[in-house]
PDB file of N, H, CA, C and O in Angstrom:
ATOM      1  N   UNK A   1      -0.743  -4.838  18.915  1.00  0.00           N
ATOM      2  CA  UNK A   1      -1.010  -3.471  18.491  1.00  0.00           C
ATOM      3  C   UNK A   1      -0.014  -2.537  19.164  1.00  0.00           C
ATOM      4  O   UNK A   1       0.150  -2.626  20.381  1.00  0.00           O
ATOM      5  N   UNK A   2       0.745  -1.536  18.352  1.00  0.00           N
ATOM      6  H   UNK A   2       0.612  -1.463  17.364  1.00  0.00           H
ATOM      7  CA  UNK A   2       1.546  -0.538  19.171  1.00  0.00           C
ATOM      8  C   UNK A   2       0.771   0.489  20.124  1.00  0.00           C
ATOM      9  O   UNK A   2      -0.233   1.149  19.856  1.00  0.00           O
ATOM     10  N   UNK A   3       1.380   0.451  21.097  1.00  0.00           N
ATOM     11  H   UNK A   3       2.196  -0.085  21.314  1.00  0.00           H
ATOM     12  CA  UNK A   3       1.154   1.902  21.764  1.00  0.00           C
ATOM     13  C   UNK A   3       1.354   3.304  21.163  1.00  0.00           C
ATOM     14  O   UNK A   3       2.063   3.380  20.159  1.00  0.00           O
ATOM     15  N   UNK A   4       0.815   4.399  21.661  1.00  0.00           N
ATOM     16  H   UNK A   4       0.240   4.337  22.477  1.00  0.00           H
ATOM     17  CA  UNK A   4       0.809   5.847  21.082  1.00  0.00           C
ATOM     18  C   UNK A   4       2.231   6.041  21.826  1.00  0.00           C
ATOM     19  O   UNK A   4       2.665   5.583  22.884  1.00  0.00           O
ATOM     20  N   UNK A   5       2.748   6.847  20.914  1.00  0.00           N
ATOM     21  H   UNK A   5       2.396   7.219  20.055  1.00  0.00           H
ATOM     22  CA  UNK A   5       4.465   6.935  21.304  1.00  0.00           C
ATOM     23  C   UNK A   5       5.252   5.775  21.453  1.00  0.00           C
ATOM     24  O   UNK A   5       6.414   5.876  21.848  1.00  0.00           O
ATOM     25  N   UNK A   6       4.822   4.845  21.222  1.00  0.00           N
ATOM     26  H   UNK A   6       3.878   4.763  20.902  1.00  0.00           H
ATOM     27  CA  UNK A   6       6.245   3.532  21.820  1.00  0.00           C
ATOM     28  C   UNK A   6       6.767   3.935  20.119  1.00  0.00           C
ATOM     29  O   UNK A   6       6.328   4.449  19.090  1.00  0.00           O
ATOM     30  N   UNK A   7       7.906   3.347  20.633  1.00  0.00           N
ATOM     31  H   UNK A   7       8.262   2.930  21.469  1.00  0.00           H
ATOM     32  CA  UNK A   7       9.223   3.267  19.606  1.00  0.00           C
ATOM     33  C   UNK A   7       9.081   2.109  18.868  1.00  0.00           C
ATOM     34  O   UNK A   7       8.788   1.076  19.470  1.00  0.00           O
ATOM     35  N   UNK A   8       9.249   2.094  17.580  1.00  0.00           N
ATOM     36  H   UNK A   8       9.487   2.933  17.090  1.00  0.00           H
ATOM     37  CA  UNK A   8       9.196   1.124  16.649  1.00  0.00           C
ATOM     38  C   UNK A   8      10.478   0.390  16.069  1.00  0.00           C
ATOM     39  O   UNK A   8      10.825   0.810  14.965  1.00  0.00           O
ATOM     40  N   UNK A   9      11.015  -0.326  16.451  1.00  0.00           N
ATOM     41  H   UNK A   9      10.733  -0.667  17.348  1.00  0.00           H
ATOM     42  CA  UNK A   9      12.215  -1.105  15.598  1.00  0.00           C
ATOM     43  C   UNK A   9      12.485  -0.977  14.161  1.00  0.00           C
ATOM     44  O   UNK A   9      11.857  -1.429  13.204  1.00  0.00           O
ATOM     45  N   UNK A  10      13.468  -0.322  14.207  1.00  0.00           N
ATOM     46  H   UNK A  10      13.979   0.046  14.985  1.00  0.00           H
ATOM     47  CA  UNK A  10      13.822   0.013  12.253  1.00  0.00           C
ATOM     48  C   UNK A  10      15.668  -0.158  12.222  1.00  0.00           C
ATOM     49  O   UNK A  10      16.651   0.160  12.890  1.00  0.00           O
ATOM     50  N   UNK A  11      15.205  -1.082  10.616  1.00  0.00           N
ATOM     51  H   UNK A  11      14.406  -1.341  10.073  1.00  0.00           H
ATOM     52  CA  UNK A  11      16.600  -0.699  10.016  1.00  0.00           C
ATOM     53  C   UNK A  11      16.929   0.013   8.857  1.00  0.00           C
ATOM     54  O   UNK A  11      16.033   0.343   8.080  1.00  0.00           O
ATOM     55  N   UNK A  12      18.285   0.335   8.609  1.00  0.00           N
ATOM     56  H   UNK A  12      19.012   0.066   9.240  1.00  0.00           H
ATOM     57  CA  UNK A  12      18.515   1.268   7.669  1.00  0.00           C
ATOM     58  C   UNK A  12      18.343  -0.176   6.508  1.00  0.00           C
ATOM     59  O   UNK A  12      18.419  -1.282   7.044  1.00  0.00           O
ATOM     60  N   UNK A  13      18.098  -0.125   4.826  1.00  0.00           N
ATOM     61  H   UNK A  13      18.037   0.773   4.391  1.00  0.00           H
ATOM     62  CA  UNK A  13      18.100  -0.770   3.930  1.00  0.00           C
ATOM     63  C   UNK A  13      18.270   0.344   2.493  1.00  0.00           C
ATOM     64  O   UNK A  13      17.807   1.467   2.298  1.00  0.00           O
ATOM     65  N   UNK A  14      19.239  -0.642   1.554  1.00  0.00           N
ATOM     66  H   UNK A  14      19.616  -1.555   1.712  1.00  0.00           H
ATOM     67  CA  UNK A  14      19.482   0.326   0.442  1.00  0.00           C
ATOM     68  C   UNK A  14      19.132  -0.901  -0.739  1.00  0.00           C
ATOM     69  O   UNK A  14      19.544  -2.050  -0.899  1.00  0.00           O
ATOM     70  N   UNK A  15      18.017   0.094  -1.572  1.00  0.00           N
ATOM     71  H   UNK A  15      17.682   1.027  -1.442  1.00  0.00           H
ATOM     72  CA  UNK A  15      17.394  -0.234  -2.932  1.00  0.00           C
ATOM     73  C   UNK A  15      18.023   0.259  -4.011  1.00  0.00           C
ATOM     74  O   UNK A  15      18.824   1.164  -3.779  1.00  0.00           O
ATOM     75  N   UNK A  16      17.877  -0.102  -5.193  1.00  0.00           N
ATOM     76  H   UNK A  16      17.226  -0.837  -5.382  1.00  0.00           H
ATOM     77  CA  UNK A  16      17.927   0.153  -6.316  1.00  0.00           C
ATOM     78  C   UNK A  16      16.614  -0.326  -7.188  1.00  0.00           C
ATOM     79  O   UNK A  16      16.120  -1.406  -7.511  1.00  0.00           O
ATOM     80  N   UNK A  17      16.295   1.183  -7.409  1.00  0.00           N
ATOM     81  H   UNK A  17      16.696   2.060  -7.146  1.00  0.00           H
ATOM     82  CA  UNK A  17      14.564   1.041  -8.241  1.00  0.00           C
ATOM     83  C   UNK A  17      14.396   1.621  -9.569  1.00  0.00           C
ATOM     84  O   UNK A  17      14.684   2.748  -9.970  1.00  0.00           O
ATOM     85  N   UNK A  18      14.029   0.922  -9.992  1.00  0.00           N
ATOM     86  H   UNK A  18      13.796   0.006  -9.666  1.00  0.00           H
ATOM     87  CA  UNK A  18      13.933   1.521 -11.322  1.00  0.00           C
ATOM     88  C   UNK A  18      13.442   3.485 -11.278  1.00  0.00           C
ATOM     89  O   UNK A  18      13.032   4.196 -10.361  1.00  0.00           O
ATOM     90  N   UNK A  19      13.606   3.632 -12.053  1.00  0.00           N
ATOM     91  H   UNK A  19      13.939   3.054 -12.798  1.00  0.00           H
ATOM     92  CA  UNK A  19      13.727   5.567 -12.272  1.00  0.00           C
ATOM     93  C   UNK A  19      12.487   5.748 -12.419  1.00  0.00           C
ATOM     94  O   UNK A  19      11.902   6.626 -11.785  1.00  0.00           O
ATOM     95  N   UNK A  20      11.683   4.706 -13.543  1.00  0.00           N
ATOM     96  H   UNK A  20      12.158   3.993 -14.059  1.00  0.00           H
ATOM     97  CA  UNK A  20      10.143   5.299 -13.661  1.00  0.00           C
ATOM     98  C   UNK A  20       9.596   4.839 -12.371  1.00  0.00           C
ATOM     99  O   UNK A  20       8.794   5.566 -11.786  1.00  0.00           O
ATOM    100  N   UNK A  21       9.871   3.951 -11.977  1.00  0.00           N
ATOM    101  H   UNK A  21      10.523   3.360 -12.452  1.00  0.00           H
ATOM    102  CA  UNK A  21       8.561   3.719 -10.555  1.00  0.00           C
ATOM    103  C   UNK A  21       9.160   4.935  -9.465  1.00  0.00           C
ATOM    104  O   UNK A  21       8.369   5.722  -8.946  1.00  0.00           O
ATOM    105  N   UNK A  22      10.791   5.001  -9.154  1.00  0.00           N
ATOM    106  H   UNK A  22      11.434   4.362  -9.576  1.00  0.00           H
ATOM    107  CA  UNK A  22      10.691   6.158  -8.232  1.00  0.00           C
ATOM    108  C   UNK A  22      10.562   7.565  -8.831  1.00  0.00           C
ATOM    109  O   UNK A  22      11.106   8.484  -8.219  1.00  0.00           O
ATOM    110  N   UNK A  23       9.779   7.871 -10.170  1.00  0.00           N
ATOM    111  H   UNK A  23       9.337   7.124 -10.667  1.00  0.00           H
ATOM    112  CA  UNK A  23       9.421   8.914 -10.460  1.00  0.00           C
ATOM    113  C   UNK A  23       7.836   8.817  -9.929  1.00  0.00           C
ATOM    114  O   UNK A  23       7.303   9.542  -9.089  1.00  0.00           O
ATOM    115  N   UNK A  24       7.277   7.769 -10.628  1.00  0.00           N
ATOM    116  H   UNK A  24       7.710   7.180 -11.311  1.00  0.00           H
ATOM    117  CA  UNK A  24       5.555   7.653  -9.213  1.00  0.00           C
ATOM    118  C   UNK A  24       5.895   7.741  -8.742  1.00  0.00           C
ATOM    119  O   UNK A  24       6.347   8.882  -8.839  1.00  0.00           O
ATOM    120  N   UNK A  25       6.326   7.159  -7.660  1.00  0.00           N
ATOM    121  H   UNK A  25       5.959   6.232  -7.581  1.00  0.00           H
ATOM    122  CA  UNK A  25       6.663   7.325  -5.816  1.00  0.00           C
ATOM    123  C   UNK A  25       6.207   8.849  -5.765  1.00  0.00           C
ATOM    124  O   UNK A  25       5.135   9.223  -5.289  1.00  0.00           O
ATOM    125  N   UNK A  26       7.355   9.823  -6.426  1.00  0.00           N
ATOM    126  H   UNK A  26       8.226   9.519  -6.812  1.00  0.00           H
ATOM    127  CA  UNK A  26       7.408  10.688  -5.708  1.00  0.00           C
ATOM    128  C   UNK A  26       6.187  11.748  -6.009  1.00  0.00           C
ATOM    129  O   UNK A  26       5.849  12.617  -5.205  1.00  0.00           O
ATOM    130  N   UNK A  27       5.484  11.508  -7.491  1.00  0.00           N
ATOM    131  H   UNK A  27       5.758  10.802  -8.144  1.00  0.00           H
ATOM    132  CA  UNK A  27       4.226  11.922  -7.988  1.00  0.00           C
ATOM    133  C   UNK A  27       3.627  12.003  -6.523  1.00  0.00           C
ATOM    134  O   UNK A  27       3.488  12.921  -5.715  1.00  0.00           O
ATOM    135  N   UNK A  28       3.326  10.616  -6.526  1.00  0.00           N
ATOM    136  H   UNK A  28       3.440   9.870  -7.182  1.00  0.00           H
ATOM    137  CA  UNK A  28       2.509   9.996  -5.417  1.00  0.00           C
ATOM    138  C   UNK A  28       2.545  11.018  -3.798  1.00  0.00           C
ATOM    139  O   UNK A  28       1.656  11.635  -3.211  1.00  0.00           O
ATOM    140  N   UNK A  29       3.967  10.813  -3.512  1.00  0.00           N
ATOM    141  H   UNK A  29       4.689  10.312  -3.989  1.00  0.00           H
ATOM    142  CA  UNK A  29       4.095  11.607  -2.521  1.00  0.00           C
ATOM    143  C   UNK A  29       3.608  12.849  -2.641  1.00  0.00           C
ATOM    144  O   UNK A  29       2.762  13.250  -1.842  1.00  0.00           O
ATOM    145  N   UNK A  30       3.974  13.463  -3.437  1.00  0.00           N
ATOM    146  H   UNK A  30       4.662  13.138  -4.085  1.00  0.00           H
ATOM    147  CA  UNK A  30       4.070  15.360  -3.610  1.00  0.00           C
ATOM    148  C   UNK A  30       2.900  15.796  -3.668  1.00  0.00           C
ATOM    149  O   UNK A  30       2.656  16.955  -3.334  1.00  0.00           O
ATOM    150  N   UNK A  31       1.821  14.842  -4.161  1.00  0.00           N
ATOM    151  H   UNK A  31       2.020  13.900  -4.433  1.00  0.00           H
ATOM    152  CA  UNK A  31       0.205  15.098  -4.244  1.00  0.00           C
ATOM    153  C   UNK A  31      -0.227  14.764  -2.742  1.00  0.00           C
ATOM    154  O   UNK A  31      -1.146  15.464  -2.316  1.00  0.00           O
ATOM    155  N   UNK A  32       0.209  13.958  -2.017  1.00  0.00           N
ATOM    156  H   UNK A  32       0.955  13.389  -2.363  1.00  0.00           H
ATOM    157  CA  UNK A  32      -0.216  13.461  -0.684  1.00  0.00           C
ATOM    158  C   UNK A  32       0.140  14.116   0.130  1.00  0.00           C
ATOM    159  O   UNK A  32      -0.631  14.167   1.088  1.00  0.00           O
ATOM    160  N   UNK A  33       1.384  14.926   0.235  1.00  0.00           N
ATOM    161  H   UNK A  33       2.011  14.884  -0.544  1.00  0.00           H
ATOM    162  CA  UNK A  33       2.738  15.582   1.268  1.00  0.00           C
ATOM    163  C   UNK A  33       2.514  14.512   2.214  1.00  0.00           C
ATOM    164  O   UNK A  33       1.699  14.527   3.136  1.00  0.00           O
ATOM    165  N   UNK A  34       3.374  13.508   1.881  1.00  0.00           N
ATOM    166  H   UNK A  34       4.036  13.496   1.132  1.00  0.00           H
ATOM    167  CA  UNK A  34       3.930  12.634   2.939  1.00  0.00           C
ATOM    168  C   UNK A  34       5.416  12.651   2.832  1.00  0.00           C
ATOM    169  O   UNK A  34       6.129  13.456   2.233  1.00  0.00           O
ATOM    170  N   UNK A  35       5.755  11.551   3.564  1.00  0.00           N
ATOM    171  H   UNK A  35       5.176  10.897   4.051  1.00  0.00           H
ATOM    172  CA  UNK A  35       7.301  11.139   3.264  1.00  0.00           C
ATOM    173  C   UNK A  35       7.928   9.766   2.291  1.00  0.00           C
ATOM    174  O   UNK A  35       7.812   8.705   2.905  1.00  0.00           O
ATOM    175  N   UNK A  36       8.387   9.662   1.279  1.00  0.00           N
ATOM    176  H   UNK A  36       8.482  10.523   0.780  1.00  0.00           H
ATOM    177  CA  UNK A  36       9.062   8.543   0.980  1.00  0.00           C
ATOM    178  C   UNK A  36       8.882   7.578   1.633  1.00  0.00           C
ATOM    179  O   UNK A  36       8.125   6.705   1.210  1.00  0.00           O
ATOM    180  N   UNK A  37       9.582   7.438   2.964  1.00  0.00           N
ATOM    181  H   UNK A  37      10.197   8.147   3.307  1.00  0.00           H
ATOM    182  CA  UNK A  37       9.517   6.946   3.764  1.00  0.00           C
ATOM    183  C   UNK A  37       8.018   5.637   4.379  1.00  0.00           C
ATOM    184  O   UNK A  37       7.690   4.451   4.401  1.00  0.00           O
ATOM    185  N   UNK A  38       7.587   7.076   4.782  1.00  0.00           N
ATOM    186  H   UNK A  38       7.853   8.040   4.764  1.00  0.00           H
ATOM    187  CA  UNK A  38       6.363   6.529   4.957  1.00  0.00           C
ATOM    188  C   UNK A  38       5.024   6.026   4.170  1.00  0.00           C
ATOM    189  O   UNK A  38       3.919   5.660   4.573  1.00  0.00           O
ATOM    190  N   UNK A  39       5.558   6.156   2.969  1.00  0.00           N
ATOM    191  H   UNK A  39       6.455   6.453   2.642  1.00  0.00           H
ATOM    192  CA  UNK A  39       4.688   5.703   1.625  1.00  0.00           C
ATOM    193  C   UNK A  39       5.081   4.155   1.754  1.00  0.00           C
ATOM    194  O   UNK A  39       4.327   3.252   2.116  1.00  0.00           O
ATOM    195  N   UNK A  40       6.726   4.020   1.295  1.00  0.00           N
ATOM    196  H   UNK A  40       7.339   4.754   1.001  1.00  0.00           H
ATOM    197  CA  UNK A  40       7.142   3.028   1.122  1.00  0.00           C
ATOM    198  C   UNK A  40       6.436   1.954   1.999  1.00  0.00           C
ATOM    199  O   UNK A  40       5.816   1.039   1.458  1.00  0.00           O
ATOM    200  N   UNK A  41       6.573   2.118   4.030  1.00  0.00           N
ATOM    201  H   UNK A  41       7.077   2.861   4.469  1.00  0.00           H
ATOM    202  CA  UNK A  41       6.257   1.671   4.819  1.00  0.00           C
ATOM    203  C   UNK A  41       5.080   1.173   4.673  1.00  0.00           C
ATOM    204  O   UNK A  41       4.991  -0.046   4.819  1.00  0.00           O
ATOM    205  N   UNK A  42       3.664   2.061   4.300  1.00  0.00           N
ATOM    206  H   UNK A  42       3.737   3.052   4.182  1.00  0.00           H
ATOM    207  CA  UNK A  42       2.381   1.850   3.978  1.00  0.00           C
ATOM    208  C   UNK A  42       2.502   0.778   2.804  1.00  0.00           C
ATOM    209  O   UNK A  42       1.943  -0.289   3.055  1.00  0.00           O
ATOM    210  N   UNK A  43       3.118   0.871   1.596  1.00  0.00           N
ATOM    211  H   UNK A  43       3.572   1.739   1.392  1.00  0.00           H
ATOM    212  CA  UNK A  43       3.123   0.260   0.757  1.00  0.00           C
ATOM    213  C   UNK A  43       3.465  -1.427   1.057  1.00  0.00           C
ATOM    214  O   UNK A  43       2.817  -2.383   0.631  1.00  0.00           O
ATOM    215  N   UNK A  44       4.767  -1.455   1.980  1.00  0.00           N
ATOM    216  H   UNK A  44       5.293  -0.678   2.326  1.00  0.00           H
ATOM    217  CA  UNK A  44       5.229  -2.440   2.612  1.00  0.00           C
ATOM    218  C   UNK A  44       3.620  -3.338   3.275  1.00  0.00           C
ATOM    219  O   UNK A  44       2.959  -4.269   2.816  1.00  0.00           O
ATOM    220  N   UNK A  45       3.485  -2.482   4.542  1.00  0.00           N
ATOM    221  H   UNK A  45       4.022  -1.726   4.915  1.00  0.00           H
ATOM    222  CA  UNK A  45       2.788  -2.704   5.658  1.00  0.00           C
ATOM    223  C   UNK A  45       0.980  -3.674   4.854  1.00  0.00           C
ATOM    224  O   UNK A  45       0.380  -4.626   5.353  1.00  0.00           O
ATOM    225  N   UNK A  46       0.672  -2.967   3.653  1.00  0.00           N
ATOM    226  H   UNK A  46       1.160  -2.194   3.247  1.00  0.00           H
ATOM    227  CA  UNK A  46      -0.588  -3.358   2.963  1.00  0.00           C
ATOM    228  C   UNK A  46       0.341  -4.687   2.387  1.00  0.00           C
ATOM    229  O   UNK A  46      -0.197  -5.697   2.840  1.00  0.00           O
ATOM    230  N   UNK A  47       1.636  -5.089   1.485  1.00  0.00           N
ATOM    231  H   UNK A  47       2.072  -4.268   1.117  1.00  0.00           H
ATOM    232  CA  UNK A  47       1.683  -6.084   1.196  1.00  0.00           C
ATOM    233  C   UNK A  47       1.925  -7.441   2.208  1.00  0.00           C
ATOM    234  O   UNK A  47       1.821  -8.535   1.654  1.00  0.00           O
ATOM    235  N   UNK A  48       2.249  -7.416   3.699  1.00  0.00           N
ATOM    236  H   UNK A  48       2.333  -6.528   4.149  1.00  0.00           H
ATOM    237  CA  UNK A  48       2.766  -7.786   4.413  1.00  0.00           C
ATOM    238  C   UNK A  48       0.920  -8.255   5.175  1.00  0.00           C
ATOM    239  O   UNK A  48       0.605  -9.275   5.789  1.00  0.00           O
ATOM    240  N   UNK A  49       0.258  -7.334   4.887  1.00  0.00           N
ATOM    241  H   UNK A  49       0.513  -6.505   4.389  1.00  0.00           H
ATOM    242  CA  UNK A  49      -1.141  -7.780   6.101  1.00  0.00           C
ATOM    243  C   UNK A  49      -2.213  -8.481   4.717  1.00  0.00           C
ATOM    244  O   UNK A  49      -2.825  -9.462   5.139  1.00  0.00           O
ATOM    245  N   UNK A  50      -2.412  -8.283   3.775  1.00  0.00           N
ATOM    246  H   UNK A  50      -1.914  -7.486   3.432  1.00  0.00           H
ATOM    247  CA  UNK A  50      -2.954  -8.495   3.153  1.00  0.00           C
ATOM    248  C   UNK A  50      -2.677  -8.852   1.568  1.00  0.00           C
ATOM    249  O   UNK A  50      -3.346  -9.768   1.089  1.00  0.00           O
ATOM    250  N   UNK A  51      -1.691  -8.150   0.708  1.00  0.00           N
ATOM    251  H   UNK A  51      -1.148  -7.406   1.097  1.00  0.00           H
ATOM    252  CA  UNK A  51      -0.716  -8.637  -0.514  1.00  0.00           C
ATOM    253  C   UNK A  51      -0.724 -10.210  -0.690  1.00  0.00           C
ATOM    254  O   UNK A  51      -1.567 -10.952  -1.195  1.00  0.00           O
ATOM    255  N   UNK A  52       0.492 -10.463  -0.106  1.00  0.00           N
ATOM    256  H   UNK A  52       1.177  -9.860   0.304  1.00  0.00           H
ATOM    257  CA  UNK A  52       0.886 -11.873  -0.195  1.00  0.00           C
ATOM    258  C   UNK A  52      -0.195 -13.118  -0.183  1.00  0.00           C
ATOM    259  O   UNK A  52      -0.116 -14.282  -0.574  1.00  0.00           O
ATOM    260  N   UNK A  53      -0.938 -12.571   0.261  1.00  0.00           N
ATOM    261  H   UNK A  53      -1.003 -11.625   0.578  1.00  0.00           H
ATOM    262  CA  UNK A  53      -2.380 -14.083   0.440  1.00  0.00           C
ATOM    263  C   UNK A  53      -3.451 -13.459  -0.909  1.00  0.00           C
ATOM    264  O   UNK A  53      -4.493 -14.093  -1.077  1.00  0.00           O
ATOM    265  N   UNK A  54      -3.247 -12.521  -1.626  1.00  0.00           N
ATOM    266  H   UNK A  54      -2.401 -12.005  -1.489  1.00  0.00           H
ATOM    267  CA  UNK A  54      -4.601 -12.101  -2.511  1.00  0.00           C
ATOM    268  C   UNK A  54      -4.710 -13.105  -3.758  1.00  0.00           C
ATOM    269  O   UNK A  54      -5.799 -13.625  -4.001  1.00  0.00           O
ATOM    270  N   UNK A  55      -3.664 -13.358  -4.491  1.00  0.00           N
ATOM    271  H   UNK A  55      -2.779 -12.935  -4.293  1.00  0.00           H
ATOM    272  CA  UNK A  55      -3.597 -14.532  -5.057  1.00  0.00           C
ATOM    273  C   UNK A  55      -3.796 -16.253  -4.903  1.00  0.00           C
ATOM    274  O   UNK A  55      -4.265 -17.168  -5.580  1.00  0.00           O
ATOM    275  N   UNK A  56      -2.894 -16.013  -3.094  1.00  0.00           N
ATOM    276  H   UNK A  56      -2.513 -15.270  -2.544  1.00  0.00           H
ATOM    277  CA  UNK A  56      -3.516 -17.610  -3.085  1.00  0.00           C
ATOM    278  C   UNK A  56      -5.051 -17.759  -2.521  1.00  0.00           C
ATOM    279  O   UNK A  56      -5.552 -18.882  -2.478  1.00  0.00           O
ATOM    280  N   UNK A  57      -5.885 -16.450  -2.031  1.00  0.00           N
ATOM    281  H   UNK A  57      -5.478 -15.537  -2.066  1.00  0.00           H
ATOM    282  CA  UNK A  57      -7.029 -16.654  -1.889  1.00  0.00           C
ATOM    283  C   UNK A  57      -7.847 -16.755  -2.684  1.00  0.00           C
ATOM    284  O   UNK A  57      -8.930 -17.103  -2.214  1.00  0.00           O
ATOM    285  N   UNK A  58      -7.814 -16.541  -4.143  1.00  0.00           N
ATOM    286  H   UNK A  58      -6.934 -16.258  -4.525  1.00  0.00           H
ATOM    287  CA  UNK A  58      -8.669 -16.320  -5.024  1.00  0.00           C
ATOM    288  C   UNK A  58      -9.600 -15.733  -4.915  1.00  0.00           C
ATOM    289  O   UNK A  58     -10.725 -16.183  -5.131  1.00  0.00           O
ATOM    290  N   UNK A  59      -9.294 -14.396  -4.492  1.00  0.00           N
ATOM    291  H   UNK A  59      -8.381 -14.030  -4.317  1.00  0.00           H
ATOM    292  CA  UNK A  59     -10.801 -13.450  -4.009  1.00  0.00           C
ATOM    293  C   UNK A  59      -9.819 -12.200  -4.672  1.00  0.00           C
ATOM    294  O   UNK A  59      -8.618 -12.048  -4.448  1.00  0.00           O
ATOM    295  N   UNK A  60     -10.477 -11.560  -5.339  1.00  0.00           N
ATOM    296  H   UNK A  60     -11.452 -11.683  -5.522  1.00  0.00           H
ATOM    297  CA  UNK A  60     -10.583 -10.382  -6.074  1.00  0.00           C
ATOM    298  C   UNK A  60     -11.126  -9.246  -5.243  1.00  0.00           C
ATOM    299  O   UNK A  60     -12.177  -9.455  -4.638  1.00  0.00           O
ATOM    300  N   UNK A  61     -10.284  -7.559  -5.093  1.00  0.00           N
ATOM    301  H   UNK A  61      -9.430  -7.389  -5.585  1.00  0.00           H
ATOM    302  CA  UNK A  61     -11.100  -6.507  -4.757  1.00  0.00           C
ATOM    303  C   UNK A  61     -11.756  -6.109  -5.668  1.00  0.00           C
ATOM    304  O   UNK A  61     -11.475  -6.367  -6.838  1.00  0.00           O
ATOM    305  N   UNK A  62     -12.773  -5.393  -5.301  1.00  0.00           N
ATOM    306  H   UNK A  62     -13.001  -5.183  -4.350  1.00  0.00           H
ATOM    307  CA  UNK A  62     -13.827  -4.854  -6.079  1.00  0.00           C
ATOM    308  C   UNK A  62     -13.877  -4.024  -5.605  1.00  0.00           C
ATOM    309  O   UNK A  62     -13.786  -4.226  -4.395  1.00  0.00           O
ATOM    310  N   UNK A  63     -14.090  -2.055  -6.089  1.00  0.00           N
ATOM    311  H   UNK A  63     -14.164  -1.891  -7.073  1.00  0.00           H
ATOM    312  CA  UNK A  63     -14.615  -1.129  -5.682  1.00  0.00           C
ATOM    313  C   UNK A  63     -16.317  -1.402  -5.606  1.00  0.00           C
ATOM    314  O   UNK A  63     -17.007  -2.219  -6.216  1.00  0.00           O
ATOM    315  N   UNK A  64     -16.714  -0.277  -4.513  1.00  0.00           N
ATOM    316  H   UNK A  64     -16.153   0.387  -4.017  1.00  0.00           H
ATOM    317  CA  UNK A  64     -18.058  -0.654  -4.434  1.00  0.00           C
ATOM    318  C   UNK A  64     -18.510  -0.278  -5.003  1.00  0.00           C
ATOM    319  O   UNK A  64     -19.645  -0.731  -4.857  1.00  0.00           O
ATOM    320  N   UNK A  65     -18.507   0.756  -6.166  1.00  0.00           N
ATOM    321  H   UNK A  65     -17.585   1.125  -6.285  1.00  0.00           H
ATOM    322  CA  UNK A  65     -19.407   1.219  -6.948  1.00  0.00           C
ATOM    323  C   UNK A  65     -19.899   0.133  -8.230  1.00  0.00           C
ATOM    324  O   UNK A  65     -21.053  -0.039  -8.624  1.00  0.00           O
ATOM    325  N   UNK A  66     -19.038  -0.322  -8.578  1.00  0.00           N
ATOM    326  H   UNK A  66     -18.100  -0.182  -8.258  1.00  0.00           H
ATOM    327  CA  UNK A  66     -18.772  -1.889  -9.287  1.00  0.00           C
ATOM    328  C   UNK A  66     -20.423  -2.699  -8.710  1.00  0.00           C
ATOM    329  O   UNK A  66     -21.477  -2.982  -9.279  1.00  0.00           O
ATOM    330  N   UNK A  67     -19.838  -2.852  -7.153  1.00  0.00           N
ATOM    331  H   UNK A  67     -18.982  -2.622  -6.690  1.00  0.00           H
ATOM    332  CA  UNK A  67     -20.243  -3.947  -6.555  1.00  0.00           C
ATOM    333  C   UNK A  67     -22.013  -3.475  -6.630  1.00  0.00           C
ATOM    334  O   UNK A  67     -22.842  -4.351  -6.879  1.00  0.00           O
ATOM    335  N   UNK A  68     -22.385  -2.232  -6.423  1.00  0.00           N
ATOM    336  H   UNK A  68     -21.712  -1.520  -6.221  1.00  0.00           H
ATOM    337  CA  UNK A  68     -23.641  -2.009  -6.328  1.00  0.00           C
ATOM    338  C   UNK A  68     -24.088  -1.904  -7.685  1.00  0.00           C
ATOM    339  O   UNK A  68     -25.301  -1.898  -7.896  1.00  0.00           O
ATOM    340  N   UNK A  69     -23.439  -1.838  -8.442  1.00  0.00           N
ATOM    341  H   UNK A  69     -22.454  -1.843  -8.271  1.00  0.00           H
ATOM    342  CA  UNK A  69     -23.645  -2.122 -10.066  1.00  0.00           C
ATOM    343  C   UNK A  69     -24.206  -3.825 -10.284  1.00  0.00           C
ATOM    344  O   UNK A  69     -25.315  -4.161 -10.699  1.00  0.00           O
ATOM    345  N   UNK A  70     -23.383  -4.485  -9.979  1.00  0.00           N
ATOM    346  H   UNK A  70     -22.482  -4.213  -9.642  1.00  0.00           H
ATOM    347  CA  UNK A  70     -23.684  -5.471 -10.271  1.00  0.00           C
ATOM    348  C   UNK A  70     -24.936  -6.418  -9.083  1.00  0.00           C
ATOM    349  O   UNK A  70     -25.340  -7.581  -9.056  1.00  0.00           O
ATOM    350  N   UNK A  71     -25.176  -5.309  -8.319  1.00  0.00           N
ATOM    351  H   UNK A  71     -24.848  -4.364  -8.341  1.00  0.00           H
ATOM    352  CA  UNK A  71     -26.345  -5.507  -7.188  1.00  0.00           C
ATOM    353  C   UNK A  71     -27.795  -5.564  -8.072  1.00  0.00           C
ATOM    354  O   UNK A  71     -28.756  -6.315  -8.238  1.00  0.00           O
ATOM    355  N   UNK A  72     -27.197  -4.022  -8.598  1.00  0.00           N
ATOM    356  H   UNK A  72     -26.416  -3.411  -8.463  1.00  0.00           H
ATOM    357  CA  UNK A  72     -28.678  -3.541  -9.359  1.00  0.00           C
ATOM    358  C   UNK A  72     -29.055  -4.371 -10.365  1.00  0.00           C
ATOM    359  O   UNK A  72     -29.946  -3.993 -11.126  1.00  0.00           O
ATOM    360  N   UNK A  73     -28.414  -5.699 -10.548  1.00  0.00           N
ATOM    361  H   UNK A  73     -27.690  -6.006  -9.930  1.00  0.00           H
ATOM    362  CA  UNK A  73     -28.826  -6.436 -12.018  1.00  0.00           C
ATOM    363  C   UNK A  73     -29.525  -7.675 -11.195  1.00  0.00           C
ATOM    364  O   UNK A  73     -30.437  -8.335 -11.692  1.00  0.00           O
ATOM    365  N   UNK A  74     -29.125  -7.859 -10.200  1.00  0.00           N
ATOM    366  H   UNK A  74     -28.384  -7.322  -9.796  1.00  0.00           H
ATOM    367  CA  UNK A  74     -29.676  -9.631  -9.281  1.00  0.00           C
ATOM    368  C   UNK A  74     -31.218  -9.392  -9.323  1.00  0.00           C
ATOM    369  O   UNK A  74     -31.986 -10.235  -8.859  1.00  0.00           O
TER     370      UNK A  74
END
């Protein structure tokens, strides 16, 4: 786990993205006021802790409103 204030290791990296997805992005951002940056990172950071295994786990998210939906029928 990082410390509050420690310094984080970064490198510079250059993309080429399609126009419509970095037109979301920035939707995305401008409704949030974040940074590019730090969207991307979040975006990264969720596929990196959890992404990559959702398929080979065969477990599906579910919002909970769903989930208590399908409570109320058992």
């Amino acid at each position: 786990m990082e410390n509050i204030g420690e310094k984080k290791k970064q490198k510079n990296i250059t993309f080429r993205i399609d126009e419509y997805i970095l037109d979301e992005l920035y939707n995305e951002i401008n409704t949030n006021s974040i940074s590019l940056n730090s969207f991307i990172n979040s975006i990264l950071i969720r596929y990196v802790k959890w992404g990559r295994y959702e398929k080979k786990s065969n477990i599906m998210p579910i919002v909970s409103p769903v989930v208590k939906e399908l409570y109320y029928y058992l």
